[in-house]
C-alpha positions as CSV (number, residue, x, y, z in Angstrom):
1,X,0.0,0.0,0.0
2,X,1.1,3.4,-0.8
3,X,2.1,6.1,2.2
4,X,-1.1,7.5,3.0
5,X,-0.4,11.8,3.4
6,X,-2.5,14.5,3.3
7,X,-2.1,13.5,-0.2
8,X,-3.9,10.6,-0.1
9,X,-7.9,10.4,-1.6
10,X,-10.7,10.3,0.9
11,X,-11.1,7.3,-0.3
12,X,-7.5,5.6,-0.1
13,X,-7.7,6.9,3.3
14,X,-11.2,5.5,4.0
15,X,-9.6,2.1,3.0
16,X,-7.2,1.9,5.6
17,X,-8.8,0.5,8.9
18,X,-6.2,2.5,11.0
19,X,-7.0,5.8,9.7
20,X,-10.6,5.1,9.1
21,X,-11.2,4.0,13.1
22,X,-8.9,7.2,13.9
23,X,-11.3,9.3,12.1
24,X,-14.2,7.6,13.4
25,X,-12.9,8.1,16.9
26,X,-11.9,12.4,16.2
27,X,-15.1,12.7,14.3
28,X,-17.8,10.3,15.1
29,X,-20.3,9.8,12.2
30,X,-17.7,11.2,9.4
31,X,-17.5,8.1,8.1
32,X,-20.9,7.1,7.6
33,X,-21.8,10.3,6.0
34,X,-23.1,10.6,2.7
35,X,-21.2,13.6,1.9
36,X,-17.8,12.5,2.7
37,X,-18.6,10.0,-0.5
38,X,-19.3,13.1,-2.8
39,X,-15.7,14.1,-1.7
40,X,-14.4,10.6,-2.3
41,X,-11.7,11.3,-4.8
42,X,-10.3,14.5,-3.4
43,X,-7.4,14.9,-1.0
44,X,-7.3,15.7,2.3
45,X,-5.3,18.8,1.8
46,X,-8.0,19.7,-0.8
47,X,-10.7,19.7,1.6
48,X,-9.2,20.7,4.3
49,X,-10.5,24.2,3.9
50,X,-13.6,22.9,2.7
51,X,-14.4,21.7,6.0
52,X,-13.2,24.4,8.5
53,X,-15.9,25.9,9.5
54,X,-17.3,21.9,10.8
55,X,-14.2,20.4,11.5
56,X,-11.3,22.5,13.8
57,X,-7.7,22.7,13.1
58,X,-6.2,20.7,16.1
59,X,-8.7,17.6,14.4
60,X,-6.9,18.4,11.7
61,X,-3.6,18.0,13.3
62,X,-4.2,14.8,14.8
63,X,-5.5,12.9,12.0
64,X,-2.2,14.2,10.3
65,X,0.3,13.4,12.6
66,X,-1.7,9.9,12.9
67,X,-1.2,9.7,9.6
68,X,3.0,10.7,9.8
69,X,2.8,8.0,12.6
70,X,0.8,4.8,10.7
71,X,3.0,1.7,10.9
72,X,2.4,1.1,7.4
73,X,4.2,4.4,6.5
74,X,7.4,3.8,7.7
């Protein structure tokens, strides 16, 4: 599997158990949400100011530095 960044597609993200729990736990509901599909082939760092206004910057930060920390990455 590729290294999964900020990078990454919702959806190669959404694929990964790890990440996909983690942002169940920092956002619960995200990933059962019907919109989050429309934004399916986008990256995070291209919605991340899409979703400001719902989603805070330190969320932001963890899910990043979850994702710098993912076994699979190293």
């Amino acid at each position: 599997m590729a290294k999964l960044t900020i990078e990454s597609t919702i959806k190669e993200l959404l694929a990964n158990k790890e990440v996909k729990a983690k942002i169940e736990e920092l956002i619960p509901g995200l990933t059962k949400n019907p919109i989050l599909m429309l934004a399916k082939n986008e990256t995070l760092k291209d919605i991340i100011d899409k979703v400001d206004d719902f989603i805070d910057d330190e969320t932001i930060d963890k899910i990043i530095d979850f994702l710098k920390d993912l076994k699979e990455n190293n």
